[in-house]
C-alpha positions as CSV (number, residue, x, y, z in Angstrom):
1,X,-90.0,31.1,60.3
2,X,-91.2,31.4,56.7
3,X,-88.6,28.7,54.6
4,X,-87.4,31.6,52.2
5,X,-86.5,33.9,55.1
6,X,-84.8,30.8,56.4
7,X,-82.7,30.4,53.4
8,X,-81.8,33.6,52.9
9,X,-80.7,34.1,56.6
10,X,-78.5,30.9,56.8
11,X,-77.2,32.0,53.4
12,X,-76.2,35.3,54.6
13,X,-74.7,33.7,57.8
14,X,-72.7,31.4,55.7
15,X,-71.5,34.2,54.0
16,X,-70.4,36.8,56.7
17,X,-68.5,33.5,58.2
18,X,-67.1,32.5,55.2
19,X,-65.6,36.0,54.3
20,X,-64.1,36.7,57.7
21,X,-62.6,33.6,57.4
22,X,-61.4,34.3,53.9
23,X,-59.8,37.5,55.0
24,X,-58.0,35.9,57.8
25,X,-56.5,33.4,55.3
26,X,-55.4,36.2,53.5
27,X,-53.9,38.4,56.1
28,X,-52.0,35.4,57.5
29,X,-50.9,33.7,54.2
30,X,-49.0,37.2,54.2
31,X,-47.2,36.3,57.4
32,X,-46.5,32.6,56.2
33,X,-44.8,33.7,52.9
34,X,-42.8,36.1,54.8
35,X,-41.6,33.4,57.5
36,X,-41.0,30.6,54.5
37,X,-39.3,32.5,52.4
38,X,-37.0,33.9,55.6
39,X,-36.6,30.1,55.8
40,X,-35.8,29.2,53.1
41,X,-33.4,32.2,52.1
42,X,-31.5,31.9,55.5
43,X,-33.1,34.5,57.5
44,X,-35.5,35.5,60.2
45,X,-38.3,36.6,58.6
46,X,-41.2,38.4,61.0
47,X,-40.1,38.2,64.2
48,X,-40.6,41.7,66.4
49,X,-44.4,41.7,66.5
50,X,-45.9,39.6,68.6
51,X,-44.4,35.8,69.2
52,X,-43.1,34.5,65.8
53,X,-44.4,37.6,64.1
54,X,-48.0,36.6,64.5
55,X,-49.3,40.0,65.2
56,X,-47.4,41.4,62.5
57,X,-50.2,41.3,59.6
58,X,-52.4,43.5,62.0
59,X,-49.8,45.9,62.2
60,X,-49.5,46.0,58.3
61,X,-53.0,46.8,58.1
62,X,-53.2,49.4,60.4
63,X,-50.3,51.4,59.1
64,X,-52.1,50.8,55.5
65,X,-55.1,52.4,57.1
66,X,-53.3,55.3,58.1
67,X,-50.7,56.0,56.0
68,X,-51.2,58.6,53.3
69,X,-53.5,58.7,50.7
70,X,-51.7,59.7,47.4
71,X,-53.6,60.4,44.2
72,X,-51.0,61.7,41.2
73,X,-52.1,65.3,40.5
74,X,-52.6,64.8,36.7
75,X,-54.0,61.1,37.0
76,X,-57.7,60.2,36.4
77,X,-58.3,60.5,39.6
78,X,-62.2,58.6,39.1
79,X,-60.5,55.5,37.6
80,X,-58.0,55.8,39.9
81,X,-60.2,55.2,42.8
82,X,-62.2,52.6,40.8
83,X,-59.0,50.0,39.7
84,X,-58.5,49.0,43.0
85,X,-61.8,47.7,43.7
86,X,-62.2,46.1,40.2
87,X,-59.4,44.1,40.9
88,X,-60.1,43.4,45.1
89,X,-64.2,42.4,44.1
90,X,-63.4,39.6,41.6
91,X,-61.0,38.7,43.6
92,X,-63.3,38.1,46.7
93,X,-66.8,36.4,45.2
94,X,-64.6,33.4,43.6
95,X,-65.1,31.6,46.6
96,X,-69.1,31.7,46.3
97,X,-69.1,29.0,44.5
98,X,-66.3,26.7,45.8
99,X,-67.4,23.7,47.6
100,X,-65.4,23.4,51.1
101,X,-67.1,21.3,52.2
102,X,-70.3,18.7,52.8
103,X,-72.4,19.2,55.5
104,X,-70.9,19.3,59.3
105,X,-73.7,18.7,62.4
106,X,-73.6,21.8,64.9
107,X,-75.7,21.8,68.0
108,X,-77.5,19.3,66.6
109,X,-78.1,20.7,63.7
110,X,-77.2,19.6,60.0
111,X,-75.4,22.2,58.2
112,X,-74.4,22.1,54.2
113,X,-71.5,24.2,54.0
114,X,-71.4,24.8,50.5
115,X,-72.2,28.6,50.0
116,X,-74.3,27.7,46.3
117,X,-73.8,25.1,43.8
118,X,-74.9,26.1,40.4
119,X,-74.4,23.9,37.2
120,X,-72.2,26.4,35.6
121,X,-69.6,27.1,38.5
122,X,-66.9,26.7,36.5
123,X,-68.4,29.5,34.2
124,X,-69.2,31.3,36.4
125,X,-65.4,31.7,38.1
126,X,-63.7,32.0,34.6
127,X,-66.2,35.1,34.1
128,X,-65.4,36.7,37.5
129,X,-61.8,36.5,37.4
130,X,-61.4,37.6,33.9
131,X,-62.6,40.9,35.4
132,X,-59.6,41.4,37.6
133,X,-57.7,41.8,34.3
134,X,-59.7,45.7,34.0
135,X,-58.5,46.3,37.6
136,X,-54.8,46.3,36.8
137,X,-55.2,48.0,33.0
138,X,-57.3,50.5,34.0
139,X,-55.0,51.2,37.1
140,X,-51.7,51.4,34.7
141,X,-53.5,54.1,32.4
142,X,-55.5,56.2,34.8
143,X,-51.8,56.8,36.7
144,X,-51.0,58.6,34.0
145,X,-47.4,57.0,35.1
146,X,-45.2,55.5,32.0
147,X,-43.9,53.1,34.1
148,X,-47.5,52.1,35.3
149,X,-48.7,52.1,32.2
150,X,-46.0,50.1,30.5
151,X,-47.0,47.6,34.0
152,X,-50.7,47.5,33.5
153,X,-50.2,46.8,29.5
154,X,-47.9,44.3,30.2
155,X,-49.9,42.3,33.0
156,X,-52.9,42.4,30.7
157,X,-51.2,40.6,27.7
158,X,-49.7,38.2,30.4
159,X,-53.3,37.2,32.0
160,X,-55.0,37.1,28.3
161,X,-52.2,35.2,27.1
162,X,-52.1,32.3,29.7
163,X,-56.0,32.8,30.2
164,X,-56.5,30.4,26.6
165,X,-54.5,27.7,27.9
166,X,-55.7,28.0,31.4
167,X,-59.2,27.3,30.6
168,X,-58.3,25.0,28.0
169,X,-56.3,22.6,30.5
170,X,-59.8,21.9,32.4
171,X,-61.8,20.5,29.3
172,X,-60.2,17.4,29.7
173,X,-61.7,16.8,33.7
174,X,-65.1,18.8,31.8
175,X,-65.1,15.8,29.4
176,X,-64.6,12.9,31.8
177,X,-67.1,14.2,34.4
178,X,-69.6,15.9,32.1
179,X,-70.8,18.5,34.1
180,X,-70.0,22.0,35.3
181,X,-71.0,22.1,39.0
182,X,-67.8,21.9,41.1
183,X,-69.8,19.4,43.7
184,X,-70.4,17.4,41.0
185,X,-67.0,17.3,39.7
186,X,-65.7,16.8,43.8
187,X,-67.9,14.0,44.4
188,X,-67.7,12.0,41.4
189,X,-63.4,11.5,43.2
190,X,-64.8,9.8,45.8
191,X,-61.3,7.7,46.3
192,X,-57.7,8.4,45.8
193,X,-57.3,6.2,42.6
194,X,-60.3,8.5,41.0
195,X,-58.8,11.7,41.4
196,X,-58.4,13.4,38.1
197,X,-54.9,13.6,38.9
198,X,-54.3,10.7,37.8
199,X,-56.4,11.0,35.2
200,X,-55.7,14.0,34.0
201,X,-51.9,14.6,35.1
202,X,-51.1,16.9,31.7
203,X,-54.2,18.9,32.4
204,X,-52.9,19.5,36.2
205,X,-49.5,20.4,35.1
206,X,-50.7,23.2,32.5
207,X,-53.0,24.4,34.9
208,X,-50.2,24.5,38.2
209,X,-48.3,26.5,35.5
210,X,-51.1,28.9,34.2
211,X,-52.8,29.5,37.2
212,X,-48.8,30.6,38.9
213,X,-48.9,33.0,35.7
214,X,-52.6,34.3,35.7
215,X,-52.0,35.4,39.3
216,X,-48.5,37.3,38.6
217,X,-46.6,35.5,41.0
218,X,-42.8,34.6,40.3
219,X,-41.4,32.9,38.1
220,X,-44.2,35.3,36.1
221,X,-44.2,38.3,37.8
222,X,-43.2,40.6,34.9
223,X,-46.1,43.3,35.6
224,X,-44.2,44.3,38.6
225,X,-40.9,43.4,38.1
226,X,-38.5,45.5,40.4
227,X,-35.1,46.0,38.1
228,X,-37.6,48.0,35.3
229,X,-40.4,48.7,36.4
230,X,-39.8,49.9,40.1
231,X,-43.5,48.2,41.4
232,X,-45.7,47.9,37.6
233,X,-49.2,48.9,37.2
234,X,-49.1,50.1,40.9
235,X,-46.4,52.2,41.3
236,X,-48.5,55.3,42.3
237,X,-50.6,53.9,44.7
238,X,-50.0,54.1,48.3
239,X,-52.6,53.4,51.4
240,X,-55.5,50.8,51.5
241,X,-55.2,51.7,47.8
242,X,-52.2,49.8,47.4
243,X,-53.3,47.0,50.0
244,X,-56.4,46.4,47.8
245,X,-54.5,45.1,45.0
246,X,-52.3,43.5,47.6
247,X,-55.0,41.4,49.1
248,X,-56.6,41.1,45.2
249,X,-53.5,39.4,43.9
250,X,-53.4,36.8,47.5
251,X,-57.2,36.0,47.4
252,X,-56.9,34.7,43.4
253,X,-53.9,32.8,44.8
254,X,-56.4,31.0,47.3
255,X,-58.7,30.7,44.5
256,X,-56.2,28.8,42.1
257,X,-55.0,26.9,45.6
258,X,-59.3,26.0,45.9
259,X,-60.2,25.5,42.7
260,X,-57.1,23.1,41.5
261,X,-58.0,21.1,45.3
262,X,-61.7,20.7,43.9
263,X,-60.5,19.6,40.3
264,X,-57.6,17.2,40.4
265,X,-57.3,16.3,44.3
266,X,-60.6,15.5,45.0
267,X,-61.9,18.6,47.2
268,X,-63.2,17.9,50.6
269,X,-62.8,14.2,49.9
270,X,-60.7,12.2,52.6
271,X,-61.1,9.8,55.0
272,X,-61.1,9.9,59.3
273,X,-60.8,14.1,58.8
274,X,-63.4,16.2,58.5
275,X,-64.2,17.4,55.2
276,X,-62.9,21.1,55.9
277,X,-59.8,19.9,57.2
278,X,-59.0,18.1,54.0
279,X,-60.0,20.7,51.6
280,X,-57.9,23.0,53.9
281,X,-54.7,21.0,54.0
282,X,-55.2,19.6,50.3
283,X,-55.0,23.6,49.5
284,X,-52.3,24.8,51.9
285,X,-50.1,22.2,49.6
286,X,-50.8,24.4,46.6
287,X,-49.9,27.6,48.7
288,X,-46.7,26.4,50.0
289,X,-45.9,25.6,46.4
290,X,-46.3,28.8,45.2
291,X,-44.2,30.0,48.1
292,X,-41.6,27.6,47.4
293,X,-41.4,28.8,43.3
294,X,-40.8,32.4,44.2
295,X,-38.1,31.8,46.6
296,X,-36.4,29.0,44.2
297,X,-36.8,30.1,40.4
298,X,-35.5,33.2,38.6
299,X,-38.0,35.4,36.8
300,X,-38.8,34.8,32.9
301,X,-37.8,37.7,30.6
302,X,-40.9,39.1,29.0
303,X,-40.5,37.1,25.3
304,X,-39.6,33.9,27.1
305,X,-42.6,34.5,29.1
306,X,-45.0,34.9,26.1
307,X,-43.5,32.2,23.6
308,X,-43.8,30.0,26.6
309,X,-47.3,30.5,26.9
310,X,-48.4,30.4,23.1
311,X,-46.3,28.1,21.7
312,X,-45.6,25.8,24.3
313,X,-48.7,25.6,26.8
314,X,-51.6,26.0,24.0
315,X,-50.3,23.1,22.1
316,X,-50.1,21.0,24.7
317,X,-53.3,22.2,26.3
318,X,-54.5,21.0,23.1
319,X,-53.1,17.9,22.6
320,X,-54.3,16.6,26.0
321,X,-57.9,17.6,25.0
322,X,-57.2,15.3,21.7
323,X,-56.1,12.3,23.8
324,X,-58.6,12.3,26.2
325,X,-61.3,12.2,23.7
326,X,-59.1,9.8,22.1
327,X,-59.3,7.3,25.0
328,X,-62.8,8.2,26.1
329,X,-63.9,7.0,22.5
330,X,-61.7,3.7,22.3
């Protein structure tokens, strides 16, 4: 076979495989919030469909699928349609460029699992997910919805806000590994003492917080926040509508999960494991956190939530830049 129709064909392959499994993450992370947080709150959780609950995302989806299709009679009904998709797309080609793994040998046959590694990746992921922030503004406008609106405006000055310091808290690993390209960045931790953890345990912190924050999950959840806003920027949607934004806001909790793993805990790196099943379990640890935050802490009000980010989180962001050039120049 001619070597570019090769490349293009394992490529693709790697692709279709990679976003079914990324969608089963998703559908099930759903299931193992709702079973933690049952847990953890003294109750059942899931439990009717299927053993444990386990069938109980299909079911979710189906009666998405068929539930009724609700478009507001005075909203703008094409950017309507359009915010759900600018937030779910974003969402969903993060993981393009995260590395998973190294290479694995199937049927004799060695395979890189990395989808593509560019020497801007990091670029390239701050540029995609600052378009989900469109998604949910143009979603809280075109309901033509006060309560949407007030949602949408308030989610966008939420995910600008904590956007400065969340990029900010990575220049420090930037400077100390001096590249861009997340393969790069995984490989030059190639033991537990090199992590940039350790390194760079300010930096992780800021980001843990920011990246909780960017995605709207509690303690930061104002855009949606039940007692006054009855469901935020999208209250008026109903259907697949309403489960595109659903599985938007759990995919860029993956991607936070993936991209802190490949940043401070040393991706795939690990030893007697294969490199999948340490990039896996390194992120499951973020995901449980996040689980663990929203059944634990109470929500910020919306000036706590905003002085928290600017006058707290940008400073230090700032001042861990300063000392890490600080050190890397003594």
């Amino acid at each position: 076979m001619n070597p570019t129709l090769l490349f293009v064909l394992i490529t693709f392959i790697k692709v279709v495989v990679i976003v079914h499994i990324f969608m089963f993450i998703l559908s099930y992370l759903t299931w193992a919030e709702r079973k933690l947080l049952g847990h953890i709150q003294a109750r059942l959780g899931p439990k009717n469909v299927g053993p444990f609950g386990l069938l109980q995302p299909i079911a979710d989806g189906i009666k998405l699928l068929f539930k009724e299709d609700v478009i507001p009679a005075k909203a703008n009904k094409i950017m309507f349609v359009i915010a759900p998709v600018l937030s779910f797309i974003p969402a969903m080609i993060v993981f393009a460029v995260v590395p998973f793994g190294d290479k694995v040998t199937l049927f004799g046959q060695e395979i890189n699992l990395i989808i593509t590694d560019i020497n801007v990746g990091l670029l390239y992921i701050f540029a995609v997910t600052a378009l989900g922030v469109y998604g949910i503004a143009i979603a809280g406008w075109a309901s033509n919805s006060k309560y949407s609106l007030l949602g949408g405006l308030r989610s966008m000055a939420q995910m600008i806000s904590y956007e400065v310091s969340y990029g900010l808290s990575i220049v420090g690993v930037l400077m100390l590994a001096g590249t861009l390209s997340l393969v790069e960045i995984v490989k030059m931790q190639d033991s537990f003492w090199n992590m940039f953890i350790f390194k760079q345990p300010l930096a992780f912190l800021i980001y843990l917080i920011c990246g909780i924050a960017e995605t709207n999950r509690a303690p930061f959840d104002l855009p949606e926040a039940e007692t006054e806003l009855v469901a935020g920027f999208h209250t008026e949607y109903s259907s697949m509508k309403f489960g595109m934004f659903s599985i938007a806001e759990y995919a860029n909790v993956v991607n936070v999960s993936a991209i802190a793993t490949t940043l401070f805990l040393g991706g795939w790196q690990g030893p007697f494991l294969p490199p999948v099943v340490w990039f896996l379990l390194k992120m499951s640890a973020f995901l449980f956190l996040y689980i663990w935050l929203r059944a634990t802490l109470p929500r910020f009000r919306y000036d706590q939530l905003m002085r928290f980010g600017w006058q707290v989180l940008l400073p230090l962001a700032l001042l861990n830049i300063l000392i890490t050039a600080i050190i890397m120049i003594i």
